[in-house]
CHARMM-style PDB file with segment names, atoms N, HN, CA, C and O in Angstrom:
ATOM      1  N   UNK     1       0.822  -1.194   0.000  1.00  0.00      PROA
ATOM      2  CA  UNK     1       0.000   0.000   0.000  1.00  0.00      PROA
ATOM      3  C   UNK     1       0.865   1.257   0.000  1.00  0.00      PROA
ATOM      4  O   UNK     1       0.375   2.275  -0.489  1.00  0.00      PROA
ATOM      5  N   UNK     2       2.307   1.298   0.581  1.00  0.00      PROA
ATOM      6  HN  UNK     2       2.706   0.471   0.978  1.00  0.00      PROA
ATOM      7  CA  UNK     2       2.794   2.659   0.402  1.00  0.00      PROA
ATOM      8  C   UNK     2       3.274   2.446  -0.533  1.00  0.00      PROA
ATOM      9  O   UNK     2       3.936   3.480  -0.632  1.00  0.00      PROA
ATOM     10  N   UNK     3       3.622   1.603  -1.831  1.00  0.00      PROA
ATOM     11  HN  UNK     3       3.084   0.764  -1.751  1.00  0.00      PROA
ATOM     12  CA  UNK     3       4.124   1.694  -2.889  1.00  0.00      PROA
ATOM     13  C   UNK     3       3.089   2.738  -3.804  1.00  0.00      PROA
ATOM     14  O   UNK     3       3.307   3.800  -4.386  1.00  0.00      PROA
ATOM     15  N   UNK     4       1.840   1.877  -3.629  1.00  0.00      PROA
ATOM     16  HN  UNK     4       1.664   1.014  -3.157  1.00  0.00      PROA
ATOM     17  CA  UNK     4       0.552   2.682  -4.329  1.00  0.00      PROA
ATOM     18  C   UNK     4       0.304   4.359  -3.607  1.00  0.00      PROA
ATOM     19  O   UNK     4      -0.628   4.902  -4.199  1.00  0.00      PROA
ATOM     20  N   UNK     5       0.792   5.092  -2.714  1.00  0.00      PROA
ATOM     21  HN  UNK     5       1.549   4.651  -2.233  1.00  0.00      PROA
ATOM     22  CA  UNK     5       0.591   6.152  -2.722  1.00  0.00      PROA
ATOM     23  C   UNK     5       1.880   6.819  -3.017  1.00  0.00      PROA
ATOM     24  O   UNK     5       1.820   7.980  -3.422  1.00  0.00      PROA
ATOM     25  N   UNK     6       3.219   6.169  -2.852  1.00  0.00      PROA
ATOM     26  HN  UNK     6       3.268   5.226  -2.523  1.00  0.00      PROA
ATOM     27  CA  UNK     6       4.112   6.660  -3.501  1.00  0.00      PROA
ATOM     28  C   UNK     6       4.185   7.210  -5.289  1.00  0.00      PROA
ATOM     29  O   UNK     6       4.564   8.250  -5.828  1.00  0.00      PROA
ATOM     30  N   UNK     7       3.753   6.231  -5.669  1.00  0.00      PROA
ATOM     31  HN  UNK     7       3.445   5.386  -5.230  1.00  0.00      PROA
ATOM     32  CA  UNK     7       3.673   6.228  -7.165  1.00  0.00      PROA
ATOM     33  C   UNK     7       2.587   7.304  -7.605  1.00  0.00      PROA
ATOM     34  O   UNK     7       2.653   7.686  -8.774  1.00  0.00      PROA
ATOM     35  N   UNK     8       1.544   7.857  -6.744  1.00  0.00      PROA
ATOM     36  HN  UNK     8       1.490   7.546  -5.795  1.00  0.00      PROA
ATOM     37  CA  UNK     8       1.112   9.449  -6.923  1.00  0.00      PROA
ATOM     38  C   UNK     8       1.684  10.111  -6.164  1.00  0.00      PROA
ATOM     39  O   UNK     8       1.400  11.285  -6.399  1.00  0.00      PROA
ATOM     40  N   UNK     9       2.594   9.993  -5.068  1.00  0.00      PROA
ATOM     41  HN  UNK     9       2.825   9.039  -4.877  1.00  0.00      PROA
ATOM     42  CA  UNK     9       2.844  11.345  -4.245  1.00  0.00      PROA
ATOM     43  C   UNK     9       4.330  11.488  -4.305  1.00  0.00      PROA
ATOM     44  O   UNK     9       4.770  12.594  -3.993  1.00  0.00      PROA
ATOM     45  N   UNK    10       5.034  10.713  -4.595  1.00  0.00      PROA
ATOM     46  HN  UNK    10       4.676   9.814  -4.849  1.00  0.00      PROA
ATOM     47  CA  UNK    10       6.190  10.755  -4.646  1.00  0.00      PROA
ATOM     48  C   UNK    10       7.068  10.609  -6.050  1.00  0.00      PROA
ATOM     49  O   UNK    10       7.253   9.591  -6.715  1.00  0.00      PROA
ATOM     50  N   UNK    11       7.819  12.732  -6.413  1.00  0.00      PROA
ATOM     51  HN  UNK    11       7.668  13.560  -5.873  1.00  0.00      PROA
ATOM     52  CA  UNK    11       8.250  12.754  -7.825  1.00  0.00      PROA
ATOM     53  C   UNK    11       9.775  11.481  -8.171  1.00  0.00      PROA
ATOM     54  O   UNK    11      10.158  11.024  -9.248  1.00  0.00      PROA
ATOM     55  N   UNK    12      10.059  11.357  -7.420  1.00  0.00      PROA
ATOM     56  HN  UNK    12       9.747  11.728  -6.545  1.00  0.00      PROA
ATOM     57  CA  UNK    12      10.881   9.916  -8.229  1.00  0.00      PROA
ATOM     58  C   UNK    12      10.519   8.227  -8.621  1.00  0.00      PROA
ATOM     59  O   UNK    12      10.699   7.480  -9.583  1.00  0.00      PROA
ATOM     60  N   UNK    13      10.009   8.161  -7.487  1.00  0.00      PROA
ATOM     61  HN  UNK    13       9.862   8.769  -6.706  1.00  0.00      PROA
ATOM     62  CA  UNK    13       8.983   6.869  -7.567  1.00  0.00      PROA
ATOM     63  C   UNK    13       8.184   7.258  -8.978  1.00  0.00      PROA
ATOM     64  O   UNK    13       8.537   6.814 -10.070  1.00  0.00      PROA
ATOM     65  N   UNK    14       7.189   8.048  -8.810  1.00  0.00      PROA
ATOM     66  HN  UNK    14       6.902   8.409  -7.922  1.00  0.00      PROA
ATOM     67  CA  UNK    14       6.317   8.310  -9.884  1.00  0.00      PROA
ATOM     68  C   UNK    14       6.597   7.870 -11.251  1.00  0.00      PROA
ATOM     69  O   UNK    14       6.041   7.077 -12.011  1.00  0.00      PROA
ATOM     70  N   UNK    15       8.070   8.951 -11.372  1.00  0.00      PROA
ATOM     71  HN  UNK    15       8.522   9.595 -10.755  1.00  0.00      PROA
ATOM     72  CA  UNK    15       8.945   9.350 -12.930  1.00  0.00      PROA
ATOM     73  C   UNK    15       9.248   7.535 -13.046  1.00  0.00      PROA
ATOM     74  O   UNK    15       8.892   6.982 -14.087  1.00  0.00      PROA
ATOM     75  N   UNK    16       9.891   6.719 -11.960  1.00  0.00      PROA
ATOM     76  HN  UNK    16      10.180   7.168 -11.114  1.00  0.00      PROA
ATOM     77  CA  UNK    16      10.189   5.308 -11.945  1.00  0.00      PROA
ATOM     78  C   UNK    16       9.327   4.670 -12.859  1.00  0.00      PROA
ATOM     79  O   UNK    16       9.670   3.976 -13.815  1.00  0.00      PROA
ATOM     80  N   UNK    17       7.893   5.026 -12.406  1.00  0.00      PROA
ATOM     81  HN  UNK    17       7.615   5.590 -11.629  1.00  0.00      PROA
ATOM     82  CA  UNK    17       6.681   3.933 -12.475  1.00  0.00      PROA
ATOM     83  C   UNK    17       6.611   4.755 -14.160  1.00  0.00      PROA
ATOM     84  O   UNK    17       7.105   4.404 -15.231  1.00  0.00      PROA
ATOM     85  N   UNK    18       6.145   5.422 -13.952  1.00  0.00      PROA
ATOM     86  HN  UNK    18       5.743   5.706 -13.082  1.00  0.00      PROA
ATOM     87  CA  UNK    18       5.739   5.779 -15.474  1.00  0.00      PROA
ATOM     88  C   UNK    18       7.154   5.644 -16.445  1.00  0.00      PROA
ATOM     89  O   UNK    18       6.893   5.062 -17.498  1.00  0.00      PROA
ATOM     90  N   UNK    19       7.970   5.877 -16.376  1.00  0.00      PROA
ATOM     91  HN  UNK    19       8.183   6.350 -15.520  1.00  0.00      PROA
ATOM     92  CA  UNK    19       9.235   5.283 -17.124  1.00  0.00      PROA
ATOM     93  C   UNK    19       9.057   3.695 -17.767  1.00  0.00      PROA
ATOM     94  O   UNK    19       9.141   3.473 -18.975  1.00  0.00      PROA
ATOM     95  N   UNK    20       8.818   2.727 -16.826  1.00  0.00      PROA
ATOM     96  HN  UNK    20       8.749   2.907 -15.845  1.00  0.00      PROA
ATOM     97  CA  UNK    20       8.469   1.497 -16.813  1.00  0.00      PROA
ATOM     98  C   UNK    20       7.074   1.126 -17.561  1.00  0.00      PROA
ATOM     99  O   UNK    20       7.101   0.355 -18.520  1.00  0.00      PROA
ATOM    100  N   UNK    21       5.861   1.689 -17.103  1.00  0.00      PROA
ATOM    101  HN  UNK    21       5.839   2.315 -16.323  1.00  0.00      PROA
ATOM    102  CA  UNK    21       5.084   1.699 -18.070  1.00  0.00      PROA
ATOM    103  C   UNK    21       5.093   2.389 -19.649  1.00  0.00      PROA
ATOM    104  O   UNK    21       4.200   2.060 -20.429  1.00  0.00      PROA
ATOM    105  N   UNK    22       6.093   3.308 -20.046  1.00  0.00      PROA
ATOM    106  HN  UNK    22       6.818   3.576 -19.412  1.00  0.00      PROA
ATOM    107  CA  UNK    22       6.710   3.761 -21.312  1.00  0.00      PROA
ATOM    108  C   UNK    22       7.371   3.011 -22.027  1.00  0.00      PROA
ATOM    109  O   UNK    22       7.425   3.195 -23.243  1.00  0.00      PROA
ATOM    110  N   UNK    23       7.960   2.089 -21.466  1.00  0.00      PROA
ATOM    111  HN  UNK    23       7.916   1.939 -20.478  1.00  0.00      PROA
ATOM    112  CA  UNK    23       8.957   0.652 -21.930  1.00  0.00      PROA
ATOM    113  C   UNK    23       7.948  -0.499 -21.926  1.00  0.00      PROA
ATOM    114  O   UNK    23       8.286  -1.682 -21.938  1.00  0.00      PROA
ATOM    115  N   UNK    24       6.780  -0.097 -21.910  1.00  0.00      PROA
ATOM    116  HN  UNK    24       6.505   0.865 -21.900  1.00  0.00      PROA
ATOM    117  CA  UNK    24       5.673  -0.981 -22.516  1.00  0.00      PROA
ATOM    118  C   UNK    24       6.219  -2.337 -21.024  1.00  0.00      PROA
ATOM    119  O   UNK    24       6.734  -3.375 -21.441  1.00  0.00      PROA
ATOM    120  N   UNK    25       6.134  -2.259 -20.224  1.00  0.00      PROA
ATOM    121  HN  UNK    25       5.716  -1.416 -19.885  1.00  0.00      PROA
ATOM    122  CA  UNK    25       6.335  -3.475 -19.048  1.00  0.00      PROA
ATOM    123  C   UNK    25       4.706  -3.188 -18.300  1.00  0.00      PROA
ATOM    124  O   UNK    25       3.893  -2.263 -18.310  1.00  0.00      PROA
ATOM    125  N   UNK    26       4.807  -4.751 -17.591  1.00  0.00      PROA
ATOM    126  HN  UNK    26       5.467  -5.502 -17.583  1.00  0.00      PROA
ATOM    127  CA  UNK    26       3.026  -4.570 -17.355  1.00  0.00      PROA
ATOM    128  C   UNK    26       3.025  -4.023 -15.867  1.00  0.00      PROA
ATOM    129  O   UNK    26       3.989  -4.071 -15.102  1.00  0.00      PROA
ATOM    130  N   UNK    27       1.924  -3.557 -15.625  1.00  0.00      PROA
ATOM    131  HN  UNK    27       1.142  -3.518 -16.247  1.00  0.00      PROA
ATOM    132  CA  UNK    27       1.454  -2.643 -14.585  1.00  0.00      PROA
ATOM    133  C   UNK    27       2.006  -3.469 -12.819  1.00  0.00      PROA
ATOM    134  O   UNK    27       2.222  -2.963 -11.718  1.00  0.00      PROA
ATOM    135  N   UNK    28       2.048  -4.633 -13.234  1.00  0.00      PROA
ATOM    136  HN  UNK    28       1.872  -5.044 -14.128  1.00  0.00      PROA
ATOM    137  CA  UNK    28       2.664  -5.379 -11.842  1.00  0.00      PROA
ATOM    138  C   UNK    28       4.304  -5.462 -11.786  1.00  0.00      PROA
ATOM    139  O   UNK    28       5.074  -5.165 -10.873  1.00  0.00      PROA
ATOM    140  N   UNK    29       4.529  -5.932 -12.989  1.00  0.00      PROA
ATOM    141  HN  UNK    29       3.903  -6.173 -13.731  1.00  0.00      PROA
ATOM    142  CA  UNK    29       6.153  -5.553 -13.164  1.00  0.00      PROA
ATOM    143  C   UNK    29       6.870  -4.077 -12.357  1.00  0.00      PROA
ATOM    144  O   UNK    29       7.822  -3.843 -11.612  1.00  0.00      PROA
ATOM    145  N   UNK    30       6.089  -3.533 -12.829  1.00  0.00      PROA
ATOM    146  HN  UNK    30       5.315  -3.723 -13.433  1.00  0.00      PROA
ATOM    147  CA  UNK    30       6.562  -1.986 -12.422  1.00  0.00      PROA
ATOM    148  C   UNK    30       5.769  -1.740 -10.943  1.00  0.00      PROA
ATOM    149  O   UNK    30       6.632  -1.028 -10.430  1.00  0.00      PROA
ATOM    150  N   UNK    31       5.138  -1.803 -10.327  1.00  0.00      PROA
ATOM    151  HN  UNK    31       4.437  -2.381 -10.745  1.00  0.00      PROA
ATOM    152  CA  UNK    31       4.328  -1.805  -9.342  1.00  0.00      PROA
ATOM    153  C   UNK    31       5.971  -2.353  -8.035  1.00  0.00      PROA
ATOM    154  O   UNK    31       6.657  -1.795  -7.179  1.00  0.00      PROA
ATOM    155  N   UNK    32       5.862  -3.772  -8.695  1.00  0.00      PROA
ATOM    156  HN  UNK    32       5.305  -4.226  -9.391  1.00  0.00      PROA
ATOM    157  CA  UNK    32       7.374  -4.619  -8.165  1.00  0.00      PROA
ATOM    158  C   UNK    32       8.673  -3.693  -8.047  1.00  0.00      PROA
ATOM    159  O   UNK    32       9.263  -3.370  -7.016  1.00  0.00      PROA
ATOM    160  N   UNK    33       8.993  -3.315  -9.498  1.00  0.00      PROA
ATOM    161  HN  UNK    33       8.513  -3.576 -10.336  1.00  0.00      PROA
ATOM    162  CA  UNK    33      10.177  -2.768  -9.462  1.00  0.00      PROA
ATOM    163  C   UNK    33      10.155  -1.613  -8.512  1.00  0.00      PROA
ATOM    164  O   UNK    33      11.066  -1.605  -7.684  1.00  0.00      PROA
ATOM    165  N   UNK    34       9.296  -0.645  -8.475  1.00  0.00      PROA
ATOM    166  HN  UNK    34       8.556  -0.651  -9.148  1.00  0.00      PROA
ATOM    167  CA  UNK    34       9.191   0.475  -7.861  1.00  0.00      PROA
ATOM    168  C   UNK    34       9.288   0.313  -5.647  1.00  0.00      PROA
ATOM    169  O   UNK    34       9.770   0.991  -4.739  1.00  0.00      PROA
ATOM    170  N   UNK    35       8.580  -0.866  -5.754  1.00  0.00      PROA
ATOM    171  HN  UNK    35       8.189  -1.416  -6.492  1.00  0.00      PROA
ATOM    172  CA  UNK    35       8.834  -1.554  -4.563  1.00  0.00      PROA
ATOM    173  C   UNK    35       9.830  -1.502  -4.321  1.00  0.00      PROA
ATOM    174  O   UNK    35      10.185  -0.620  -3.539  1.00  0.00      PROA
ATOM    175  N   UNK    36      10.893  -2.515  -4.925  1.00  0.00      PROA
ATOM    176  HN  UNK    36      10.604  -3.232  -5.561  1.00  0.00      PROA
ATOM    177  CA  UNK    36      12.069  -3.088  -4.214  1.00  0.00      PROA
ATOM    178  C   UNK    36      12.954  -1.799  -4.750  1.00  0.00      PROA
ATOM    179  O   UNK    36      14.147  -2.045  -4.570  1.00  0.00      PROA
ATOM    180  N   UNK    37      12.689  -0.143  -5.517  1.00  0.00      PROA
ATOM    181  HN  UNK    37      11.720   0.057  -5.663  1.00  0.00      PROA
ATOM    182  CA  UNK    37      13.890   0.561  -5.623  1.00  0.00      PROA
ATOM    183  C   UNK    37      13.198   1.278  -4.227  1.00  0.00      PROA
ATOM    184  O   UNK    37      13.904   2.165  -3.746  1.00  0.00      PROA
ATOM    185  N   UNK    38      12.173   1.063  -3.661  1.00  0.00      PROA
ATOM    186  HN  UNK    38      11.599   0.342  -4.051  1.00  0.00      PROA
ATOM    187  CA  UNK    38      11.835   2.375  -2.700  1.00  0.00      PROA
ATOM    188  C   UNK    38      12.553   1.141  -1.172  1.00  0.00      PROA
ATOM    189  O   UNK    38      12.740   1.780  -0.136  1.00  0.00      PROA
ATOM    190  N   UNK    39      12.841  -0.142  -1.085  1.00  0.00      PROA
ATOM    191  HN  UNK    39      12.689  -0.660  -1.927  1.00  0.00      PROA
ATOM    192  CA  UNK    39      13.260  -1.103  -0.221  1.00  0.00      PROA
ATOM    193  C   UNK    39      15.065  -0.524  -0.352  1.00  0.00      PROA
ATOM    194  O   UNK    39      15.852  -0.476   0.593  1.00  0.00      PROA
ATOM    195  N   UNK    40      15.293  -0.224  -1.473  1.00  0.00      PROA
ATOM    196  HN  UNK    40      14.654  -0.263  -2.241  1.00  0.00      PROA
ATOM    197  CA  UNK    40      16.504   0.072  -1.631  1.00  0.00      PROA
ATOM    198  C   UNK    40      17.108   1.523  -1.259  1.00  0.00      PROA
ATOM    199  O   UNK    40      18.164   1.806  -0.695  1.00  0.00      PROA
ATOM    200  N   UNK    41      16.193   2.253  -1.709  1.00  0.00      PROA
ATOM    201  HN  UNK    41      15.335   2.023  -2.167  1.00  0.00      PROA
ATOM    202  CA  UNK    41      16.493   4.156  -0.891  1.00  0.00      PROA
ATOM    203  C   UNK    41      16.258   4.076   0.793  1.00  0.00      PROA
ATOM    204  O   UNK    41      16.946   4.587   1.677  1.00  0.00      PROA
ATOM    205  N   UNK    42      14.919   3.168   0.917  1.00  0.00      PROA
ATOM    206  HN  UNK    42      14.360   2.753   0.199  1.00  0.00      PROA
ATOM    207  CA  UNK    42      15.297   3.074   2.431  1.00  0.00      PROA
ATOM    208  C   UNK    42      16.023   2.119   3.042  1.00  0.00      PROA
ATOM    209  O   UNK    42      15.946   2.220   4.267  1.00  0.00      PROA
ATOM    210  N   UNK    43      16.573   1.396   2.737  1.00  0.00      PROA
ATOM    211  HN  UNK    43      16.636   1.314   1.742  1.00  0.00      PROA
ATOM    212  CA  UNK    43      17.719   0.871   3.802  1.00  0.00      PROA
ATOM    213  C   UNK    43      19.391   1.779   3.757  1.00  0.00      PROA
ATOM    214  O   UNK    43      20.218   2.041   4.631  1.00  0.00      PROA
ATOM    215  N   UNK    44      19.310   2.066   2.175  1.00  0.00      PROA
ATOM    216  HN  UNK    44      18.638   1.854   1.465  1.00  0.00      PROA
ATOM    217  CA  UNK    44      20.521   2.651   2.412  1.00  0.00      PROA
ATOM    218  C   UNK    44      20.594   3.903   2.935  1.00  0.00      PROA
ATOM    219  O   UNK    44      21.546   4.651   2.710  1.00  0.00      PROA
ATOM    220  N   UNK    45      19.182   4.340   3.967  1.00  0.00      PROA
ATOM    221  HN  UNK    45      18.409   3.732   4.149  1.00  0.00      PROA
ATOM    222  CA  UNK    45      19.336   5.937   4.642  1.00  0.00      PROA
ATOM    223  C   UNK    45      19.291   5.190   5.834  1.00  0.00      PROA
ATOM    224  O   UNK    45      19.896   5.671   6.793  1.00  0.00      PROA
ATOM    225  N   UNK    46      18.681   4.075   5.988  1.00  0.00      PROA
ATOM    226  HN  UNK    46      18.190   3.685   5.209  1.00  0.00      PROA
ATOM    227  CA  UNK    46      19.220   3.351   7.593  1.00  0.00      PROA
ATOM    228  C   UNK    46      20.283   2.999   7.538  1.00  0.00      PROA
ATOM    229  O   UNK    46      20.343   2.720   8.736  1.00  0.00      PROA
ATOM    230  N   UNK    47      21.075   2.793   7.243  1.00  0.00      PROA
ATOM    231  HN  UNK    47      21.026   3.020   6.271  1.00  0.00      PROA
ATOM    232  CA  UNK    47      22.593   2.430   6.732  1.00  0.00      PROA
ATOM    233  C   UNK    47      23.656   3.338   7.029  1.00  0.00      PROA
ATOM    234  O   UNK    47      24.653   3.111   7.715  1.00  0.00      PROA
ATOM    235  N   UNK    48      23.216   4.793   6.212  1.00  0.00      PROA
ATOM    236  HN  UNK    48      22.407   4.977   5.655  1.00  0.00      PROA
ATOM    237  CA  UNK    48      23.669   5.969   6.409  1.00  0.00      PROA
ATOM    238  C   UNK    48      23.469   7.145   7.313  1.00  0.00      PROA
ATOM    239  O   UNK    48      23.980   8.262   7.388  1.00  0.00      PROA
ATOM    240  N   UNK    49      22.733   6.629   7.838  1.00  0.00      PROA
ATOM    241  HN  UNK    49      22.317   5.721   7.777  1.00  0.00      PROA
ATOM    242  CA  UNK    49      21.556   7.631   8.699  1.00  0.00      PROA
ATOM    243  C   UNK    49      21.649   8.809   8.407  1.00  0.00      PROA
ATOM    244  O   UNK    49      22.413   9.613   8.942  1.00  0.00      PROA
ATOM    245  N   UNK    50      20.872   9.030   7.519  1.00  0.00      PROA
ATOM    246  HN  UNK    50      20.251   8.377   7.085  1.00  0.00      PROA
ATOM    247  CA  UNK    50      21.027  10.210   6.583  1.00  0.00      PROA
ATOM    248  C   UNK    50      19.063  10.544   6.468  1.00  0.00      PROA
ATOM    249  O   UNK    50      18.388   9.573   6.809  1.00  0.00      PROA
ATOM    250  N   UNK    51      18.489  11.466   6.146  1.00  0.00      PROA
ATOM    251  HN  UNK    51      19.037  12.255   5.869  1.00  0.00      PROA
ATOM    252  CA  UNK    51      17.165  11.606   5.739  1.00  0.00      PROA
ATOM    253  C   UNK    51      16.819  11.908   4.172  1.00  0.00      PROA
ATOM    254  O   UNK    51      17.540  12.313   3.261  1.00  0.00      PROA
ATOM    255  N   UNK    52      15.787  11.645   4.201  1.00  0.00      PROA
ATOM    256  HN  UNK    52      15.202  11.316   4.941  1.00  0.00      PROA
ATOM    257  CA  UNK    52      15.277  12.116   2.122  1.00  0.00      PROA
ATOM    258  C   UNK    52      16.188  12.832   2.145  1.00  0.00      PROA
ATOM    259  O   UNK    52      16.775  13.284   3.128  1.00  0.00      PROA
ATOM    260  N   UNK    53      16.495  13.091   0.409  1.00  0.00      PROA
ATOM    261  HN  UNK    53      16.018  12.723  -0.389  1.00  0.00      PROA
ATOM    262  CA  UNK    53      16.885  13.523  -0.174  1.00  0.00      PROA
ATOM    263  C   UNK    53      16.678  13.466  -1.758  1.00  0.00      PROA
ATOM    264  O   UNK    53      17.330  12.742  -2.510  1.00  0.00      PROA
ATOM    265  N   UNK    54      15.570  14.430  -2.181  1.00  0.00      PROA
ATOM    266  HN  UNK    54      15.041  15.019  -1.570  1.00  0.00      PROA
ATOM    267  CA  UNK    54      15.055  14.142  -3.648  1.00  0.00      PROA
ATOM    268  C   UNK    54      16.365  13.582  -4.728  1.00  0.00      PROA
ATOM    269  O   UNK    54      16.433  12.588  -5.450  1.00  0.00      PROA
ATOM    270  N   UNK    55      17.474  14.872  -4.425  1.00  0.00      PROA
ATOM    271  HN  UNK    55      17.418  15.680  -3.838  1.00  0.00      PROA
ATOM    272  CA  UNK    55      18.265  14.344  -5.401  1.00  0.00      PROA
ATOM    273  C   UNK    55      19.100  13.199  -5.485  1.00  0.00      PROA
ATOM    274  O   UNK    55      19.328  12.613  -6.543  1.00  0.00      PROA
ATOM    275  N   UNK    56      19.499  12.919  -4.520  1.00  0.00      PROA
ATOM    276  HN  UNK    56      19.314  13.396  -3.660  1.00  0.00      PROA
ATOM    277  CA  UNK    56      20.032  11.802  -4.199  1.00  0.00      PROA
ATOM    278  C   UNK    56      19.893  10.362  -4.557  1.00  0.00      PROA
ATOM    279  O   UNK    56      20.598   9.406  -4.882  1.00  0.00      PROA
ATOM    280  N   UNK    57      18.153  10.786  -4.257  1.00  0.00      PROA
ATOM    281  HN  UNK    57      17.580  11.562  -3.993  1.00  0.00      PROA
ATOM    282  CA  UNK    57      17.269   9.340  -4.267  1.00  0.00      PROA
ATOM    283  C   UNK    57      16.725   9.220  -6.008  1.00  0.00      PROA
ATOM    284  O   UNK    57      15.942   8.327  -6.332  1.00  0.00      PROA
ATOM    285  N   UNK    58      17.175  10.082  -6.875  1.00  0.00      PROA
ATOM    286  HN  UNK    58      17.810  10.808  -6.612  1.00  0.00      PROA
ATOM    287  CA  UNK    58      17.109   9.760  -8.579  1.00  0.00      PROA
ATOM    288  C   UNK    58      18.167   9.324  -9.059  1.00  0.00      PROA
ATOM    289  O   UNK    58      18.260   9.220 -10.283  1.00  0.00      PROA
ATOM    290  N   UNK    59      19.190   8.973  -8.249  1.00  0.00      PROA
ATOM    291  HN  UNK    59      19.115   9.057  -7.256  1.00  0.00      PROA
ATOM    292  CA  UNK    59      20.493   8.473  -9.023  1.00  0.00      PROA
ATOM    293  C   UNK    59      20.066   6.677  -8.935  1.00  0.00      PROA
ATOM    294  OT1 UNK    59      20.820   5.838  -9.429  1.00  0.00      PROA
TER     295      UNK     59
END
């Protein structure tokens, strides 16, 4: 469920998801991928203990 409000409220997630649906991939594929990159921005700020960071988190 926070994947699904990420993917409207959040501009990198979003640009992610719709990127993925532009490359013609199906709506669960990308649903997935967007998951495990938002599993991936947050561990590596528990890691770093660091907070958001828009730009950061588009590389």
């Amino acid at each position: 469920m926070a994947m699904m409000s990420a993917m409207q409220c959040n501009p990198v997630i979003k640009a992610t998801y719709q990127r993925l649906l532009d490359a013609e991939k199906p709506k669960k594929v990308a649903i997935i991928a967007c998951a495990r990159k938002m599993v991936v921005i947050l561990n590596s700020m528990l890691r770093d203990g660091v907070m958001w960071n828009e730009n950061i988190a588009r590389n």
